[in-house]
C-alpha positions in Angstrom: -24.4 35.3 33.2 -22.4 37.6 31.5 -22.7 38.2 27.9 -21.3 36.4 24.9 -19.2 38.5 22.6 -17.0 36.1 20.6 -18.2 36.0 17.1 -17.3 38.1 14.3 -19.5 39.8 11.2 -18.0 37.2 9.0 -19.6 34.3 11.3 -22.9 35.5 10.8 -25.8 33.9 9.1 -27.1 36.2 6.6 -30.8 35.7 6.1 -31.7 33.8 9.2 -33.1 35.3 12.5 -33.5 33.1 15.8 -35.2 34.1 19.2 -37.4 32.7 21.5 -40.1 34.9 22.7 -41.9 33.2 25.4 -41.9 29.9 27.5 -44.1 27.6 29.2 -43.6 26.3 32.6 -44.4 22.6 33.5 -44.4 21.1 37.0 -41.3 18.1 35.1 -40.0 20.5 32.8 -39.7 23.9 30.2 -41.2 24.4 27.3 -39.5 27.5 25.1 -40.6 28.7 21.6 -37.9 29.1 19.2 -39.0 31.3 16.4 -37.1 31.1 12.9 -37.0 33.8 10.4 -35.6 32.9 7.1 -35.1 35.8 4.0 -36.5 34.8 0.7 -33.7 33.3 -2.2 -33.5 33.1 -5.5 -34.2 29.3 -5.0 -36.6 29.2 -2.0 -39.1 31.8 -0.3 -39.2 33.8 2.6 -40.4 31.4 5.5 -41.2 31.8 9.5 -42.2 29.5 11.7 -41.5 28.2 15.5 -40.6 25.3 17.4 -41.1 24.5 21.3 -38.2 22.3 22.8 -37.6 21.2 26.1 -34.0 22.4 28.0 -33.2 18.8 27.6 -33.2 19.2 23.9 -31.2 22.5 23.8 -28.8 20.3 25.8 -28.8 17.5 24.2 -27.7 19.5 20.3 -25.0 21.0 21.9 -23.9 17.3 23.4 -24.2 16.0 20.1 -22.6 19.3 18.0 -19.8 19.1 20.1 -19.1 15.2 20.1 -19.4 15.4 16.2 -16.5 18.1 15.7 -13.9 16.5 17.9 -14.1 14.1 15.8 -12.5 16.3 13.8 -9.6 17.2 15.5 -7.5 17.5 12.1 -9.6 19.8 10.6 -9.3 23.6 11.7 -12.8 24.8 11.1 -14.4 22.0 12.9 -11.8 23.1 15.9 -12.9 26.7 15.6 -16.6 26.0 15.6 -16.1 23.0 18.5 -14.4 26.1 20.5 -17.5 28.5 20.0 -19.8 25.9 21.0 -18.0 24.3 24.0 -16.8 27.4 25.7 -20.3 29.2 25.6 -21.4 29.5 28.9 -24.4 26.9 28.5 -27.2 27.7 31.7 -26.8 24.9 34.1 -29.6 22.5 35.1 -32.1 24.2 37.7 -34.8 22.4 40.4 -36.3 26.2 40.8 -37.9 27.8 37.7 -39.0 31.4 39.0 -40.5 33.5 36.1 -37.1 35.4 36.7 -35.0 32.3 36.2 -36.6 31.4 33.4 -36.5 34.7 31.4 -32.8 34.8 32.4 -32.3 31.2 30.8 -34.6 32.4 27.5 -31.5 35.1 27.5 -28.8 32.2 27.8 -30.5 30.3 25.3 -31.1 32.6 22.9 -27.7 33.8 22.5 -26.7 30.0 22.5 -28.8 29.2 19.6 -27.6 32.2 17.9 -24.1 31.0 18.2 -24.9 27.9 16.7 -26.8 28.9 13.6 -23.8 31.7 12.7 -21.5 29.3 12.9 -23.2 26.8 11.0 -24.7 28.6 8.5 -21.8 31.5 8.0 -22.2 33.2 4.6 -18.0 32.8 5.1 -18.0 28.9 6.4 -14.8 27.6 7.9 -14.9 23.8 7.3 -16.0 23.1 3.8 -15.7 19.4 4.5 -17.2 18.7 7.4 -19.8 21.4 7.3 -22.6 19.7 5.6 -22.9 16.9 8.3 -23.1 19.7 11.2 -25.8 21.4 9.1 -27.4 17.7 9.2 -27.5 18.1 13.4 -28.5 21.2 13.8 -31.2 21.7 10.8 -33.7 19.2 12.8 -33.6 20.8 15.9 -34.7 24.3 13.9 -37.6 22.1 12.0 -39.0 19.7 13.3 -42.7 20.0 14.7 -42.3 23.0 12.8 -45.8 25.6 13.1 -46.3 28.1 10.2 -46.6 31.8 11.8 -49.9 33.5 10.9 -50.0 37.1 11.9 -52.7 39.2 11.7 -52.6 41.9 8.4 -52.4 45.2 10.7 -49.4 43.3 12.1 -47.6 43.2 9.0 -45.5 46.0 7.7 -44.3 46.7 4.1 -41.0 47.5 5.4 -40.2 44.8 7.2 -36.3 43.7 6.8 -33.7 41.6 7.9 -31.6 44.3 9.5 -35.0 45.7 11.1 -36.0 42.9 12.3 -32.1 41.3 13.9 -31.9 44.9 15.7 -35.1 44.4 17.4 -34.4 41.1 18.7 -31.4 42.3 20.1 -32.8 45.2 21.2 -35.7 43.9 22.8 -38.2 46.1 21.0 -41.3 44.0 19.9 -41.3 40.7 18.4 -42.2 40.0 14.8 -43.4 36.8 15.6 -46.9 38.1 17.6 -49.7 37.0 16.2 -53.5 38.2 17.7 -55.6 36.3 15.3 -56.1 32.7 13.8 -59.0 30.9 11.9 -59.6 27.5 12.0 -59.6 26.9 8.8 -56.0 28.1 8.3 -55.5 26.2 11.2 -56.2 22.6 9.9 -55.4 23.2 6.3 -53.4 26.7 5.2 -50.9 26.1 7.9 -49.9 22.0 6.7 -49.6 23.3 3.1 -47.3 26.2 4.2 -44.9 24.4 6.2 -45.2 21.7 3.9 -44.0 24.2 1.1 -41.3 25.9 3.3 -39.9 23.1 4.6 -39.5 20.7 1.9 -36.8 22.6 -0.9 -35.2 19.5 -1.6 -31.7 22.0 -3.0 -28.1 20.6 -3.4 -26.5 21.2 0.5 -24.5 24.4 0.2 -23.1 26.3 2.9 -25.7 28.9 2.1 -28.9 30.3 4.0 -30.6 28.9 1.3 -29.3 25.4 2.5 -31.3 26.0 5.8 -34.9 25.5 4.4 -34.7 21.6 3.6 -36.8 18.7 4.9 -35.1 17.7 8.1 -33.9 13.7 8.6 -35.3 12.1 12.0 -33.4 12.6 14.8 -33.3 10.9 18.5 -33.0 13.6 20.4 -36.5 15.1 19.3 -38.1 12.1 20.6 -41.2 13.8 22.5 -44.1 15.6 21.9 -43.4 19.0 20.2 -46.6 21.0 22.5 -47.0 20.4 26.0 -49.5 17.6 26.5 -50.6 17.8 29.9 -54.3 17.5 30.9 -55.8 20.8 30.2 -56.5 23.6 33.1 -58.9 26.7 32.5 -57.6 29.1 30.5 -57.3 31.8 33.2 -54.7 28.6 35.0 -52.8 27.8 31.9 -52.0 31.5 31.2 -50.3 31.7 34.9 -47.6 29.1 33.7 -47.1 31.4 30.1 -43.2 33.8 30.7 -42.8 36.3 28.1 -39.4 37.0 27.3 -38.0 40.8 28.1 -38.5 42.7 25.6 -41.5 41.5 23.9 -45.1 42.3 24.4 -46.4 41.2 27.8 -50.0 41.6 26.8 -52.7 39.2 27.8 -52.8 38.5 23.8 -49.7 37.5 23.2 -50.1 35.4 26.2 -53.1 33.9 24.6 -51.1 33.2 21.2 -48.2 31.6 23.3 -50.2 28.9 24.9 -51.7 28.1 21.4 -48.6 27.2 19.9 -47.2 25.5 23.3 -50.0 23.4 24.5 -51.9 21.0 22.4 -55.6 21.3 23.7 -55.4 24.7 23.5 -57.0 26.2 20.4 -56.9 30.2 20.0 -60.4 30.1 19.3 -60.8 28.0 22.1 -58.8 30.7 24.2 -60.8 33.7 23.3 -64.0 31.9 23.8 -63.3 31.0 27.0 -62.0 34.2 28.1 -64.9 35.9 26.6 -67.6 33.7 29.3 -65.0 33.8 31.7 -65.6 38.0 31.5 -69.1 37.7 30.7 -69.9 35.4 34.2 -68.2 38.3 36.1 -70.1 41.4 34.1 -73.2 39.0 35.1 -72.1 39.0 38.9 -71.7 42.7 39.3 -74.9 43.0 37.3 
């Protein structure tokens, strides 16, 4: 699929990176992980996190963007954005998911979420009207199931920025959202009362970034489980059906971190512990 070139600096959302580093095969379905960067305010802090949704669910916001705007057919800004949108070159459905396919479709994807954050969030919006019930379709699908990022201290640099960090997603250099550590107790407690703090700026709607970070409202399309609930393989298994994205780290860590956050009986803990007697056996066996 050829790339997508038509969008303009002033359609940008300044403040708010989107990429998805890694998926998880299923024998039914996909599972990609969306991570979200948002740049501190002066009303809300700095805030990352990421989200796994099905295809179905990529599909099914772009259905439901799109239907909304025509609605619109008077207003210019909705037809500009309803242009974007519709004429992006959406990956069609496919019955064969090679690791190939799929990093190819994490490509599409990608560049199709991008689109739609820009153009909904654009420091320079074009529909003033009609802008703040868009924001009200897309803002769930960026939120909901939402899992803190917890990286570990080596990982995090003093200089990180925004313009650092949006070159290197589209670059393909290394992703920002690795993480090779966790503790349990972040796990059941830290993490709620971060996402519960970064999530929940209850702000007046403005066509801001800062607009972004807000509780999201339910919505149908999000119906399902937000991890992959299957019954759960060995580790060594599970890892098989893990695609990094080009340009990130293809490491059996970040492999390791990518299942945590996509499949819900597997801790990282759990992971490592595993792997650890999994390696120990063999060292026994050539012993």
């Amino acid at each position: 699929m050829a790339p997508y070139h038509n969008q303009s600096l002033a359609d940008t959302a300044q403040g708010i990176v989107v990429f998805i580093p890694a998926a998880l095969k299923r024998p039914s379905h996909t599972l990609y992980c969306v991570c979200v960067k948002v740049d501190e305010t002066p009303d809300t802090p700095s805030a990352e996190w990421t989200v796994n949704r099905r295809y179905s669910q990529f599909l099914a916001m772009r259905e439901k963007v799109v239907k909304y705007l025509e609605r619109n057919q008077n207003c210019p800004g909705c037809a500009n954005i309803a242009l974007a949108v519709a004429s992006f070159p959406f990956p069609p459905k496919a019955w064969f998911r090679t690791n190939k396919l799929v990093r190819q479709r994490v490509r599409d994807l990608q560049t199709f979420i991008q689109v739609v954050i820009n153009r909904t969030f654009s420091a320079k919006p074009k529909c003033n009207t009609c802008g703040a019930g868009l924001q009200e379709i897309v803002r769930p699908f960026f939120h909901r199931g939402a899992q803190p990022i917890h990286r570990h201290s080596s990982l995090v640099k003093d200089d990180l920025s925004l313009c650092g960090t949006m070159d290197r997603v589209k670059h393909g250099v290394g992703s920002d959202c690795s993480t090779l550590t966790s503790d349990a107790s972040f796990v059941s407690s830290k993490r709620r009362l971060r996402v519960s703090k970064s999530l929940s700026a209850d702000k007046t709607l403005h066509q801001t970034k800062c607009s972004f970070i807000k509780e999201p409202d339910h919505d149908a399309y999000l119906d399902g489980a937000a991890k992959c609930t299957d019954a759960r393989p060995s580790v060594v298994e599970a890892l098989r059906d893990v695609v990094i994205a080009d340009g990130f780290a293809n490491t059996k860590e970040e492999k390791m971190y990518r299942l945590s956050t996509m499949w819900e009986t597997f801790e990282l803990e759990d992971i490592h512990r595993e792997m650890a007697s999994v390696h120990g056996s063999k060292a026994g066996i050539l012993v």
